[in-house]
N, C-alpha and C positions, 0 to 999 in steps of 0.2 A: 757169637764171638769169633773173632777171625784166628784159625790158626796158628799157633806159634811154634816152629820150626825147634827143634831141643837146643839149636845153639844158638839159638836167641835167650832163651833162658838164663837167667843167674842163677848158679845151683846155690844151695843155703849152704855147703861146704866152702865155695869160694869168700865168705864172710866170716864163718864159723870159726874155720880151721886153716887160716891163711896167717904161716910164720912173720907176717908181717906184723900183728895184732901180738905176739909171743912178749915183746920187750917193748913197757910206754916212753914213746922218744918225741922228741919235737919232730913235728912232720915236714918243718921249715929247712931245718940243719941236719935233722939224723941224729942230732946229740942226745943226751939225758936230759929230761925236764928241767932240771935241779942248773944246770950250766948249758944257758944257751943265749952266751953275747951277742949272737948274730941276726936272732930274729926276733919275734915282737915279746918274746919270754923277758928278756932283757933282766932274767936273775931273779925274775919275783913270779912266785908262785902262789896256786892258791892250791891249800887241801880242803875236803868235804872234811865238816864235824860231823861228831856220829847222826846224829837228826837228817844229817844232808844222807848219805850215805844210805839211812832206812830208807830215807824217800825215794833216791833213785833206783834202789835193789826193788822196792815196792812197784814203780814203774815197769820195770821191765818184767818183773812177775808177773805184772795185770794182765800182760800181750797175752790173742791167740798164740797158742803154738803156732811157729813159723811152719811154711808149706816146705817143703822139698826142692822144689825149686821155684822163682818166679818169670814171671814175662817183666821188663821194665816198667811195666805202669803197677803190676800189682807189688812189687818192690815199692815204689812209688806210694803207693795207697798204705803201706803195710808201715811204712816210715812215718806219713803223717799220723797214721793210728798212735802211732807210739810217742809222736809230739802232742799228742792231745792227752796220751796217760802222763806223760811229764808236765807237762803244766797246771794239769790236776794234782796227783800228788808232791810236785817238788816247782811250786811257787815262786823259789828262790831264785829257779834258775833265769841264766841271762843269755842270751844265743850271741849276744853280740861282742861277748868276751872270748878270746880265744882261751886265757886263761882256766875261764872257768867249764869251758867244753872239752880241755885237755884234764882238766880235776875229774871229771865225769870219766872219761874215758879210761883214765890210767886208775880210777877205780872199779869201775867194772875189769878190767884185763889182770889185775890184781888179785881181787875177792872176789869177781864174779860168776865163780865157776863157771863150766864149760856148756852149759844149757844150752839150744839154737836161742832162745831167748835173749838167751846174754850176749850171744853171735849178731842177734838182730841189733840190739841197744849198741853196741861196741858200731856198727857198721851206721847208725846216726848218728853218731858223732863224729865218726871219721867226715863225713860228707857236710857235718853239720860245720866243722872246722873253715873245710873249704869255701864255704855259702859266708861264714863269718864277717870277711873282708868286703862280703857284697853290702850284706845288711852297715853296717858301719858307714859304710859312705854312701848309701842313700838316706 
């Protein structure tokens, strides 16, 4: 395996423990979920019922312990792991909602205490967000 320099690395702090993650906001506006006329929220929200909620805390459970830090493919690798445990346990879910990938989110950063786990799970969604607009119009 070829070397990877430490600041090639993503450390699992930069995901964990990143005040950006502190307060669930629209990623679009900066606003609160709950009032965000500007972007694709457009006022309608969706929350997990508790069933949703066990499945996706289940989810993030199932993950190895995150490593310490990663190279970008194993981040990469470490993200898909964790879309295969969400499609396992939480069925429900729909990647192609932003709605429903910011429900996921702002409950993990909520309830999800502060695990790397839950660092991991928080930081698929954030990315999964952004991927959202791609799936949707393919």
């Amino acid at each position: 395996m070829q070397a990877v320099q430490a600041a090639e690395n993503i450390q699992a702090a930069e995901f964990i423990q990143d005040d950006e993650y502190a307060l669930p906001r629209c990623w679009e506006c900066g606003n609160g979920p709950a009032n965000c006329p500007s972007c694709s929220y457009q006022g309608e929200i969706i929350l997990l019922d508790y069933d949703q909620r066990a499945d996706l805390h289940d989810a993030a459970r199932q993950q190895e312990e995150p490593r310490a830090s990663y190279t970008k493919q194993q981040l990469g690798n470490a993200l898909e792991e964790f879309r295969t445990l969400l499609h396992e346990y939480a069925p429900w879910y729909d990647r192609t909602s932003r709605q429903m990938i910011h429900a996921c989110y702002h409950n993990l950063c909520i309830s999800g205490g502060t695990s790397n786990k839950i660092g991991l799970a928080i930081r698929f969604f954030k990315e999964e967000y952004v991927r959202a607009s791609e799936v949707i119009q393919a």
